[in-house]
Backbone as ProteinMPNN parsed JSONL, in Angstrom:
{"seq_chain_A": "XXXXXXXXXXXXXXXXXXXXXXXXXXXXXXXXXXXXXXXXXXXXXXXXXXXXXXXXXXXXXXXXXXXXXXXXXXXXXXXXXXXXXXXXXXXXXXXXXXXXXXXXXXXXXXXXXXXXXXXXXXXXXXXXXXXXXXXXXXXXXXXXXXXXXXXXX", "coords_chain_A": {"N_chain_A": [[0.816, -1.192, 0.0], [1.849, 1.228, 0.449], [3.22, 2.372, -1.708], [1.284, 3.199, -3.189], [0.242, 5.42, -0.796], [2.109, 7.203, -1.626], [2.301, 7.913, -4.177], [-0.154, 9.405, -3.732], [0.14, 11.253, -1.923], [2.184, 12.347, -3.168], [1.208, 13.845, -5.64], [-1.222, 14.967, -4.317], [0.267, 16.87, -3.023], [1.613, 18.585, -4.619], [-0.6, 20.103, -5.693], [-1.024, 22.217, -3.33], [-1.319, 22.474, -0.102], [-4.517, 22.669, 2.277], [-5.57, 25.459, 4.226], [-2.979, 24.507, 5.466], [-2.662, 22.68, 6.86], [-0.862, 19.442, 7.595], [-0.403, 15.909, 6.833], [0.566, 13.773, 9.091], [2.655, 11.21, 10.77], [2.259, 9.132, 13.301], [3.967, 7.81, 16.1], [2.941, 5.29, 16.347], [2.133, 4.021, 13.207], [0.224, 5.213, 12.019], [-1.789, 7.895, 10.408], [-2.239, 11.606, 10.635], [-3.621, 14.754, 10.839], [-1.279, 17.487, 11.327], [-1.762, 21.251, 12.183], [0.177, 24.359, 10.959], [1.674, 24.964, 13.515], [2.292, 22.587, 14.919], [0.268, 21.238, 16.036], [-1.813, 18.847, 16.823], [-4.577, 18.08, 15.299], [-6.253, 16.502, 13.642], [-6.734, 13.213, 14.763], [-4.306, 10.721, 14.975], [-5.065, 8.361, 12.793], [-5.247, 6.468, 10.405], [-3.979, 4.874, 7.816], [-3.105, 5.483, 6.046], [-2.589, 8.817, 4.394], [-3.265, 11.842, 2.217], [-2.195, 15.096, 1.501], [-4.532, 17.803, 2.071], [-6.722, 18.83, -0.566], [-6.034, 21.61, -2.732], [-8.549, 24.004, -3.208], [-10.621, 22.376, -2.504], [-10.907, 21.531, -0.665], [-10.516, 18.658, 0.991], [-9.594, 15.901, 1.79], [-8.094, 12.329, 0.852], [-8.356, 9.487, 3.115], [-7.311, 6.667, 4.115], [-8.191, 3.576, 5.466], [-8.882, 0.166, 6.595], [-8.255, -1.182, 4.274], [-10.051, 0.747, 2.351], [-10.935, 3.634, 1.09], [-11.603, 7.012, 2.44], [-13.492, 10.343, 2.012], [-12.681, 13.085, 3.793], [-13.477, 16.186, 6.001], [-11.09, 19.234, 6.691], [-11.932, 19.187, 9.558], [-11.971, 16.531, 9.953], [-14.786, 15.334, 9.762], [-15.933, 12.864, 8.028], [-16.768, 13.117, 4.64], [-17.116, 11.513, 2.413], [-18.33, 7.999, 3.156], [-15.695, 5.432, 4.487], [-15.338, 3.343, 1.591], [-14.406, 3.125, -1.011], [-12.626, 1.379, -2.818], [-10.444, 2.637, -4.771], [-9.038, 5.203, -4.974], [-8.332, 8.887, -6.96], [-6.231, 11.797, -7.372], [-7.877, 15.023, -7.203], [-8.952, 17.003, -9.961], [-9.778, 19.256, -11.823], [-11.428, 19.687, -10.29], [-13.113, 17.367, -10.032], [-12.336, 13.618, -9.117], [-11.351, 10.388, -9.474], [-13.041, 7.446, -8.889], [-12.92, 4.308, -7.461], [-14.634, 1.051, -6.723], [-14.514, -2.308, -5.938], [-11.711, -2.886, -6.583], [-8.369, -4.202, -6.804], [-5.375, -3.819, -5.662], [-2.449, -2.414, -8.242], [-4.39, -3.533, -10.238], [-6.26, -5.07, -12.88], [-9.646, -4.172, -13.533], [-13.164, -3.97, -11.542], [-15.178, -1.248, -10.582], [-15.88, 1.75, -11.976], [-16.104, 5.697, -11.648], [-16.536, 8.801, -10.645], [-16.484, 11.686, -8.615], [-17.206, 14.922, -6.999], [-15.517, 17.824, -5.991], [-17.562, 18.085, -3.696], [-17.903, 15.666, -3.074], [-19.939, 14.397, -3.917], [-21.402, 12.057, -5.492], [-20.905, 11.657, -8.525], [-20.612, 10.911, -11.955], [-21.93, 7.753, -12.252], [-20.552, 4.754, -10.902], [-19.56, 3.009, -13.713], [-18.144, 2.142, -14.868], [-15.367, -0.229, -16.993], [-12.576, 1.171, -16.456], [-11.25, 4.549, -15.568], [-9.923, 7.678, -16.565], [-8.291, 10.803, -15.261], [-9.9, 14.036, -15.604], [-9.144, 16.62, -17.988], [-8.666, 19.269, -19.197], [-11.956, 19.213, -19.48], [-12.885, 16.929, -19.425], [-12.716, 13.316, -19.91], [-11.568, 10.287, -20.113], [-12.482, 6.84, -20.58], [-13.189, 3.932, -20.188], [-15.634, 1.189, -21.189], [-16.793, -2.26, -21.269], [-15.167, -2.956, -24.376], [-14.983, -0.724, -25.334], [-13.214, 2.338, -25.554], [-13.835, 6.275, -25.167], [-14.567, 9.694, -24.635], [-16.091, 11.399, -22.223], [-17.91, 13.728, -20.875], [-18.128, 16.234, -17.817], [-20.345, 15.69, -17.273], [-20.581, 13.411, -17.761], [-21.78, 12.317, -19.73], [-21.309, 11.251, -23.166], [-19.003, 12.338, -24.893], [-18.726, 12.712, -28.413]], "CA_chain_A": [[0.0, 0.0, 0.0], [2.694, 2.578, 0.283], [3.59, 2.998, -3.289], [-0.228, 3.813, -3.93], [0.324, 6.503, -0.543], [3.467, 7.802, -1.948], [1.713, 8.43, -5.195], [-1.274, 10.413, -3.856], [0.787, 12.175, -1.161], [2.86, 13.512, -4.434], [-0.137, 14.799, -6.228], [-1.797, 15.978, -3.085], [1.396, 17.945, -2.355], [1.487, 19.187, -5.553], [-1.558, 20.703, -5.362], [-0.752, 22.582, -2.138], [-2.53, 22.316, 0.914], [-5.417, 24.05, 2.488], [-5.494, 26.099, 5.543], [-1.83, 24.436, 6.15], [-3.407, 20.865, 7.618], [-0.398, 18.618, 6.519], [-0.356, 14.973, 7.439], [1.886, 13.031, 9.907], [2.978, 9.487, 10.93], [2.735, 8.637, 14.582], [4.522, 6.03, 16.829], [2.052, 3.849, 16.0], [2.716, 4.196, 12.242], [-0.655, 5.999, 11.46], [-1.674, 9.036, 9.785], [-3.368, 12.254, 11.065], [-3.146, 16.185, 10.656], [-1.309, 18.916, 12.239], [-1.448, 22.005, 11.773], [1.72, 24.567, 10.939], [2.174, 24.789, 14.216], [2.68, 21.162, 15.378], [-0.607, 21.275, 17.021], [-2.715, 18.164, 16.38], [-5.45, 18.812, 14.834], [-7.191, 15.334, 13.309], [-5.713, 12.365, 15.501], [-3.367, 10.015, 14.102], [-5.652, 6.954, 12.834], [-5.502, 6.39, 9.281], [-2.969, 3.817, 7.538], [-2.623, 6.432, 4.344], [-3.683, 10.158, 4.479], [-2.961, 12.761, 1.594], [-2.601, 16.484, 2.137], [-5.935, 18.607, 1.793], [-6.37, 19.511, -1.883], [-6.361, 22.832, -3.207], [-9.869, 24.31, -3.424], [-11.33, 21.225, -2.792], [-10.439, 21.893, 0.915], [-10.673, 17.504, 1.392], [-8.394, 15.023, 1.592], [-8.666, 10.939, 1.046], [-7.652, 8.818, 3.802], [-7.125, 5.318, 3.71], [-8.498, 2.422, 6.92], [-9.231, -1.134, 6.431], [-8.651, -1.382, 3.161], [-10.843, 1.64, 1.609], [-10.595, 5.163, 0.938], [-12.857, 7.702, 2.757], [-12.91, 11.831, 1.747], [-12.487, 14.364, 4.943], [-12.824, 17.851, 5.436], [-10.528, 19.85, 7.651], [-12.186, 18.907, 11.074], [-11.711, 15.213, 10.199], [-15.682, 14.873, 9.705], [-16.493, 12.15, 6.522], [-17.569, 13.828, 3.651], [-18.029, 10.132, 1.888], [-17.3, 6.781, 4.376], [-14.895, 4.165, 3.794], [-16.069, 2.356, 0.655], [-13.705, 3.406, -1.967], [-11.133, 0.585, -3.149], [-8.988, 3.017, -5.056], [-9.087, 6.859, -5.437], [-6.915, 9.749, -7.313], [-6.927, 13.034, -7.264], [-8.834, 15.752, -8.348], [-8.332, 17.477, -11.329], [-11.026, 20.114, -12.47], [-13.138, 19.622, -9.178], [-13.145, 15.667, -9.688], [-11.795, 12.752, -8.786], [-11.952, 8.889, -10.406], [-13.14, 6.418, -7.575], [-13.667, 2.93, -7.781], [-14.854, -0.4, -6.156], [-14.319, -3.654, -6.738], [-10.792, -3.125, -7.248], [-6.923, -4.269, -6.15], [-4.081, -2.658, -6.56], [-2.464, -2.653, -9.389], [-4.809, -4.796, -10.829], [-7.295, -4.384, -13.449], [-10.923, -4.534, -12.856], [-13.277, -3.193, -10.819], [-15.889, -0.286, -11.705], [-14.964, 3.37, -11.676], [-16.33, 6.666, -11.807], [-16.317, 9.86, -10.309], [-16.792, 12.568, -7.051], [-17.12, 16.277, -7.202], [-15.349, 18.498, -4.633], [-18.207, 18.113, -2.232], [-17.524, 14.421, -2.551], [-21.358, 13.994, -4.514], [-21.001, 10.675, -7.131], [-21.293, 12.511, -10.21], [-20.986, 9.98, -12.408], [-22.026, 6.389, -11.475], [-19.244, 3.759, -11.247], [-20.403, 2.008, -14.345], [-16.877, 2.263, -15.842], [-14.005, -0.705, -16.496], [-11.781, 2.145, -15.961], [-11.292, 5.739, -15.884], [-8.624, 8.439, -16.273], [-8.935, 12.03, -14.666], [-10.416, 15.135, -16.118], [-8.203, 16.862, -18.301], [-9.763, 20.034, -20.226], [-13.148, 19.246, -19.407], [-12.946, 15.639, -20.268], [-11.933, 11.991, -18.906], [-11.168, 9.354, -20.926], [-13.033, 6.076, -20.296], [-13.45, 2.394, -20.6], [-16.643, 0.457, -21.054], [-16.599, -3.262, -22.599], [-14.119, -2.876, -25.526], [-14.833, 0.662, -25.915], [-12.99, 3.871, -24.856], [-14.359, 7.047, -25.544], [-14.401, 10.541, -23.607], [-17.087, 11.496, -21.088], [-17.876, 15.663, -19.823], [-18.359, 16.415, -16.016], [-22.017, 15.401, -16.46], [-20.999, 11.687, -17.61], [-22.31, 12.522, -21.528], [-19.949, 10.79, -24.06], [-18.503, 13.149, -26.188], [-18.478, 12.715, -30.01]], "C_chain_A": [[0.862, 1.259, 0.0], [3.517, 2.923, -0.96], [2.249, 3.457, -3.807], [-0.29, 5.499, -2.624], [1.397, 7.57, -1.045], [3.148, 8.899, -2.95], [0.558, 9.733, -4.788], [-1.0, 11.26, -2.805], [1.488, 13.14, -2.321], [2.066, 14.429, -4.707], [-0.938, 15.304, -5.134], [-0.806, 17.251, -3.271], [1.301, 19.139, -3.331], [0.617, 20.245, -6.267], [-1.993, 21.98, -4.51], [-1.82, 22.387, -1.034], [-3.476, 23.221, 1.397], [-5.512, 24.505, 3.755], [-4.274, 25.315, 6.154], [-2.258, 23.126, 7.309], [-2.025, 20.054, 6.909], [-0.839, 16.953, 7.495], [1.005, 14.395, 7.776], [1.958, 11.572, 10.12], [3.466, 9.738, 12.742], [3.503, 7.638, 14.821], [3.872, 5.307, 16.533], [1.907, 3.52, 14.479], [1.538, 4.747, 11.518], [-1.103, 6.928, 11.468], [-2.781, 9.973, 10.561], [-2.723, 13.761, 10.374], [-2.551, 16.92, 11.777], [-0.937, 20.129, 11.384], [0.078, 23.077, 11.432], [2.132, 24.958, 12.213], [2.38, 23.767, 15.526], [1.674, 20.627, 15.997], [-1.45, 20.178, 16.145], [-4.274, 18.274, 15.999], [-6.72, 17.691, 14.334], [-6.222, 14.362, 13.977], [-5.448, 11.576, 14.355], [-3.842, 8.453, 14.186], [-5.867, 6.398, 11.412], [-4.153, 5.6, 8.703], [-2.512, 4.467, 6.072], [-3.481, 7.978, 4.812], [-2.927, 10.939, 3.751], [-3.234, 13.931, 2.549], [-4.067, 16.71, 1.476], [-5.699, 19.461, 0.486], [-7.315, 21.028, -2.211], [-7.741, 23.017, -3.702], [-10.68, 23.226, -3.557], [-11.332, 21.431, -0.95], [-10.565, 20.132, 1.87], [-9.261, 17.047, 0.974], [-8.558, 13.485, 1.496], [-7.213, 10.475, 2.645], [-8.343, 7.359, 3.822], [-7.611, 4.289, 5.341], [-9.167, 1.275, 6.385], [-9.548, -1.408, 5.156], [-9.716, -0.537, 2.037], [-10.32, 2.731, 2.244], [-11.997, 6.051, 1.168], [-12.271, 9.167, 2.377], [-13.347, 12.648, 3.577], [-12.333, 15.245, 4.849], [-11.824, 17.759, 6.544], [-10.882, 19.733, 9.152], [-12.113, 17.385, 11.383], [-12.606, 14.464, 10.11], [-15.538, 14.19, 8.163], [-17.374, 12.794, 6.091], [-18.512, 12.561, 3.19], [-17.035, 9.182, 3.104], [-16.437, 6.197, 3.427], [-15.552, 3.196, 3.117], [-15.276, 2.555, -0.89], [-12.442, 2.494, -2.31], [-10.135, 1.444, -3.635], [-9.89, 4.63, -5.708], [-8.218, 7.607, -6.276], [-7.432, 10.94, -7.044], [-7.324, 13.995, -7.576], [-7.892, 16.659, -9.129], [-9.801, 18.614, -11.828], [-12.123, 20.052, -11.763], [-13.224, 17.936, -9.308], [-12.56, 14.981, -9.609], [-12.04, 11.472, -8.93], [-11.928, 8.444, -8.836], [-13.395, 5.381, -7.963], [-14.041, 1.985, -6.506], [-14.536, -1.43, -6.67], [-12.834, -3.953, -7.199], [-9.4, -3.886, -6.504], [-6.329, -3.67, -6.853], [-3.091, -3.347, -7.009], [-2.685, -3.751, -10.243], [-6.013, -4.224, -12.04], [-8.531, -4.88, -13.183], [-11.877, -3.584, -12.026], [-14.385, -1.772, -11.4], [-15.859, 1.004, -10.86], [-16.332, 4.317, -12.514], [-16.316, 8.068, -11.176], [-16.995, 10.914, -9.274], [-16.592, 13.989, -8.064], [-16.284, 16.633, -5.841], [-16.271, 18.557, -3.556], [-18.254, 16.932, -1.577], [-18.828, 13.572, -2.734], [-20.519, 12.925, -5.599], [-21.665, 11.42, -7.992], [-21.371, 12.066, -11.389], [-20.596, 8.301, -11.615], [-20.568, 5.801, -11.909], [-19.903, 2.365, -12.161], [-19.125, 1.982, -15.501], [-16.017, 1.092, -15.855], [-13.008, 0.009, -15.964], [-11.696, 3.391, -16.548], [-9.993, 6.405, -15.651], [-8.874, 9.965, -15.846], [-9.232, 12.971, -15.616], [-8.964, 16.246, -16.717], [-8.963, 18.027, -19.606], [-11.176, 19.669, -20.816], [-13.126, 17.979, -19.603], [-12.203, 14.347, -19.841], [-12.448, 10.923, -20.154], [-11.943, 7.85, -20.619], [-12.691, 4.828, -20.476], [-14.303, 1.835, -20.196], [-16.978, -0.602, -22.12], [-15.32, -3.075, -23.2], [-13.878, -1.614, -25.921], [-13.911, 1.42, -24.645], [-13.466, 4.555, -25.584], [-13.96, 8.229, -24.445], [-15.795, 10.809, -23.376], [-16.706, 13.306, -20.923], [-18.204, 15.077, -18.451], [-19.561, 15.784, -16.067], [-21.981, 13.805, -16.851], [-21.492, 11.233, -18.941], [-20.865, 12.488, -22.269], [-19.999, 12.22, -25.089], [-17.742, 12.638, -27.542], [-17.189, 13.342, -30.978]], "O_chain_A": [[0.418, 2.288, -0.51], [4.41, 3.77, -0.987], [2.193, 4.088, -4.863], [-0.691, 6.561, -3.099], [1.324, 8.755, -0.72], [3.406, 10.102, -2.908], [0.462, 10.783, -5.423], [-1.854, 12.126, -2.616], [1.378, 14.364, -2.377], [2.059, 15.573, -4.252], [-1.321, 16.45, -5.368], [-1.145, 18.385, -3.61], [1.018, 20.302, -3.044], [0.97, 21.026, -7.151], [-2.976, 22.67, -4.778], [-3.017, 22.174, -1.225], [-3.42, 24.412, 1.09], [-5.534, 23.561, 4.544], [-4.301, 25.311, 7.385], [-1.961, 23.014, 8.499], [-2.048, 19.998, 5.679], [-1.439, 16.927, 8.569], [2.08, 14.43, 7.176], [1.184, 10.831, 9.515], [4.466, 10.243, 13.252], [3.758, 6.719, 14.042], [4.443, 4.226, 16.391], [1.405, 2.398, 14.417], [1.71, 4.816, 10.302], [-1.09, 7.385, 12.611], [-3.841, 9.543, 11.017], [-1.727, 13.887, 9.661], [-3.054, 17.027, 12.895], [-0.218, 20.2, 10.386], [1.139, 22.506, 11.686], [3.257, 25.446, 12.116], [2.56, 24.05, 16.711], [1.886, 19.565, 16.581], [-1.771, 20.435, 14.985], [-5.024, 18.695, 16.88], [-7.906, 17.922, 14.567], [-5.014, 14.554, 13.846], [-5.966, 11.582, 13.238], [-3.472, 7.583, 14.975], [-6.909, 5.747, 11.335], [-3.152, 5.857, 9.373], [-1.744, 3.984, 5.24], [-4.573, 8.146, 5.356], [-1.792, 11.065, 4.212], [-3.883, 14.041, 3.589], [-4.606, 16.011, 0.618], [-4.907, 20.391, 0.336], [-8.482, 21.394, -2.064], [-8.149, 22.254, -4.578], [-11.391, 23.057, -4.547], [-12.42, 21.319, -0.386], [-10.678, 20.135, 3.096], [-8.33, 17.464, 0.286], [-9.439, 13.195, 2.305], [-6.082, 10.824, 2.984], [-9.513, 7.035, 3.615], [-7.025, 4.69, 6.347], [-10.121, 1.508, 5.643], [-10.658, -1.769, 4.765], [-10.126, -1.102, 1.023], [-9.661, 2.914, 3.267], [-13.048, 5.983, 0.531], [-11.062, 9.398, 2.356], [-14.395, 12.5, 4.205], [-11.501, 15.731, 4.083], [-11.603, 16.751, 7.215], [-10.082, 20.203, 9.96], [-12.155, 16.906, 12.516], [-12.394, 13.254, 10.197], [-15.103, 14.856, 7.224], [-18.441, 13.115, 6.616], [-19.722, 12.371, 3.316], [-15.936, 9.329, 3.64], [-16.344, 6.291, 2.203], [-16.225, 2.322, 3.664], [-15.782, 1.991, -1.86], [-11.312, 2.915, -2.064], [-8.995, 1.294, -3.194], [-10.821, 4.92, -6.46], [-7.146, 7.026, -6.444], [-8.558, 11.236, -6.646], [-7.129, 14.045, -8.791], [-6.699, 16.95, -9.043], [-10.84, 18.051, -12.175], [-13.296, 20.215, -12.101], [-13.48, 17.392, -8.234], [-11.532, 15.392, -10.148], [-13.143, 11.186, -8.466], [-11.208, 8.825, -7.913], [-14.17, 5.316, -8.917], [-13.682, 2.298, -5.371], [-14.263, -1.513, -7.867], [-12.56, -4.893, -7.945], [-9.653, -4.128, -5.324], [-6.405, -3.166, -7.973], [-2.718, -4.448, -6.605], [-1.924, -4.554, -10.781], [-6.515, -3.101, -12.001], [-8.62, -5.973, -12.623], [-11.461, -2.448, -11.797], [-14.31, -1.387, -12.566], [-15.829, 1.235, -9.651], [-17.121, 4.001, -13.404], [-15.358, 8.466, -11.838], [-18.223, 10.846, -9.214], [-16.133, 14.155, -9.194], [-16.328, 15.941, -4.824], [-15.89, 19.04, -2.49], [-18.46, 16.72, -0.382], [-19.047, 12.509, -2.153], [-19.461, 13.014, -6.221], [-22.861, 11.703, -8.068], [-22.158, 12.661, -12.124], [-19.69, 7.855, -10.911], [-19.775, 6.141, -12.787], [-20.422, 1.314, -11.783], [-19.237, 1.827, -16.717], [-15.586, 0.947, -14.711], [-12.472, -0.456, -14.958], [-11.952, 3.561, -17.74], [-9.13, 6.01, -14.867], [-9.977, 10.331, -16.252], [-8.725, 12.69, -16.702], [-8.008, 16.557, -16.007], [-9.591, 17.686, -20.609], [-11.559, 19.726, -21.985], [-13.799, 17.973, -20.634], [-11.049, 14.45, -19.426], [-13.468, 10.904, -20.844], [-11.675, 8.09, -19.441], [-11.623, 4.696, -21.075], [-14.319, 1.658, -18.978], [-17.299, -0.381, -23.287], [-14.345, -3.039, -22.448], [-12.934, -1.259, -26.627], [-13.873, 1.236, -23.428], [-13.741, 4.11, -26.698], [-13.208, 7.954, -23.511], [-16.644, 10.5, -24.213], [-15.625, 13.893, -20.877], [-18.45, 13.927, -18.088], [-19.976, 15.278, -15.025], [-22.861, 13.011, -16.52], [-21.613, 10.051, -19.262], [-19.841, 13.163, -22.163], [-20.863, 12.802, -25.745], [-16.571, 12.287, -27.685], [-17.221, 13.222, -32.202]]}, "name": "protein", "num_of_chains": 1, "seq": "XXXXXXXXXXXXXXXXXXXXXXXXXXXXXXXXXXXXXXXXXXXXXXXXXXXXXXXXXXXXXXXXXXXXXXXXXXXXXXXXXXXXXXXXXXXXXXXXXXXXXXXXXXXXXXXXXXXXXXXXXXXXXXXXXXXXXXXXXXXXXXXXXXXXXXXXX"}
C-alpha cells in the first residue's frame, strides 16, 4: 500500500494544501493532521492520508482497506467504501470499487469536490479530467465522457 500513498501524497502535495493541515505518521505508524504549528489537529488513525487539496479543501484517507474523503475537522464527507481513489483534477476525482491494486478490474467513476457521485461507477476504468474531459473504458470501448458523464463525439 505505500507505493499507492506515496503516489497520492505527491499529487496531493502538488496541489498545495489548504489552511496548512499537513499529514503526519505517529509512533504507532498511522496518519493524522497537524497544523503549521505542530498542534494536532485530526488524531493520528488512518494507515494512508494525503494532504488537503487545493480548493477542494478535502483530503482521502485510507483504513481497512478503503478510501474515505475528509474535510478539515476530520468529519467524513463520503465513508470508507472506496477501493482506489486519485486526485482531483477540475473539481473531480476517479473512484472505484471492486478493485486491487495494481490490478485491473473493478468499476470506476467519479466525485465532485463536495464528494457527490457525479458519475455512477459504471466504468471498467477511468482516467482524470483533463480540459473538461476523462477518458473512459466500457466493454471494448474507450471514448471521452464531460463532467455530467455525456460521451462526447
Amino acid at each position: 500500500m505505500k507505493p499507492l500513498f506515496i503516489l497520492l501524497l505527491f499529487f496531493s502535495f502538488l496541489q498545495t494544501t489548504a489552511q496548512n493541515l499537513k499529514p503526519f505518521e505517529a509512533n504507532n505508524g498511522l496518519y493524522g493532521y497537524k497544523d503549521d504549528k505542530g498542534k494536532i489537529v485530526i488524531a493520528a488513525q488512518y494507515v494512508t492520508a494525503t494532504y488537503f487539496f487545493s480548493g477542494v479543501n478535502k483530503a482521502w484517507v485510507y483504513l481497512n482497506e478503503k478510501f474515505a474523503l475528509i474535510d478539515k475537522k476530520g468529519k467524513l464527507v463520503i465513508p470508507f467504501k472506496y477501493s482506489y481513489v486519485n486526485y482531483f483534477t477540475e473539481g473531480m476525482a476517479v473512484i472505484a470499487i471492486n478493485t486491487k491494486f495494481m490490478e485491473a478490474g473493478g468499476n470506476y467513476g467519479f466525485v465532485d469536490k463536495h464528494g457527490k457521485e457525479t458519475i455512477p461507477l459504471i466504468y471498467d476504468y477511468a482516467e482524470e479530467f483533463k480540459n473538461g474531459k476523462a477518458k473512459v473504458k466500457k466493454g471494448n470501448e474507450e471514448f471521452y465522457i464531460d463532467k455530467t458523464g455525456k460521451r462526447i463525439k
